[in-house]
N, C-alpha and C positions, 0 to 999 in steps of 0.2 A: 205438303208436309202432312204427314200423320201425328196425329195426337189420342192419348190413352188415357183416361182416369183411372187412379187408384186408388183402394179403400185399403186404407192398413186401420187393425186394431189392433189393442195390446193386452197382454196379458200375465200376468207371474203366479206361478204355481195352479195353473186353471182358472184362477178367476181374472176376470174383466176388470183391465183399471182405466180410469180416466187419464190425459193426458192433461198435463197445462199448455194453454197458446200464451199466455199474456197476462199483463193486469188492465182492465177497464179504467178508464177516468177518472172512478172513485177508487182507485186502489183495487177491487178487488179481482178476484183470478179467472180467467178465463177459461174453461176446462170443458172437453168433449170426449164422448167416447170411441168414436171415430175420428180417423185424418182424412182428408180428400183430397187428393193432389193430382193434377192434372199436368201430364207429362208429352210434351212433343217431339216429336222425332225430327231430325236426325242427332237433336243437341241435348237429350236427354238430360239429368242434373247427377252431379257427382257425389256418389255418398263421400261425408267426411267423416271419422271420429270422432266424437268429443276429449277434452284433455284429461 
């Protein structure tokens, strides 16, 4: 099997925005400016929409 990492960053209107992963233990938000995802082949993952 092959597997690929990916770094997606984000952005709105040219600037860099953080994402949120979560909230921590104490409530508070988890947030990066990068995503890391690590994708293997041949079962790649499905983008879905949000509602």
């Amino acid at each position: 099997m092959e597997s690929r990492t990916i770094i997606q960053r984000f952005s709105v209107e040219g600037q860099r925005v953080q994402v949120v992963l979560r909230r921590d233990d104490q409530g508070k938000l988890v947030m990066t400016w990068d995503v890391k995802v690590t994708v293997t082949y041949p079962n790649p993952p499905v983008y879905s929409p949000g509602p």
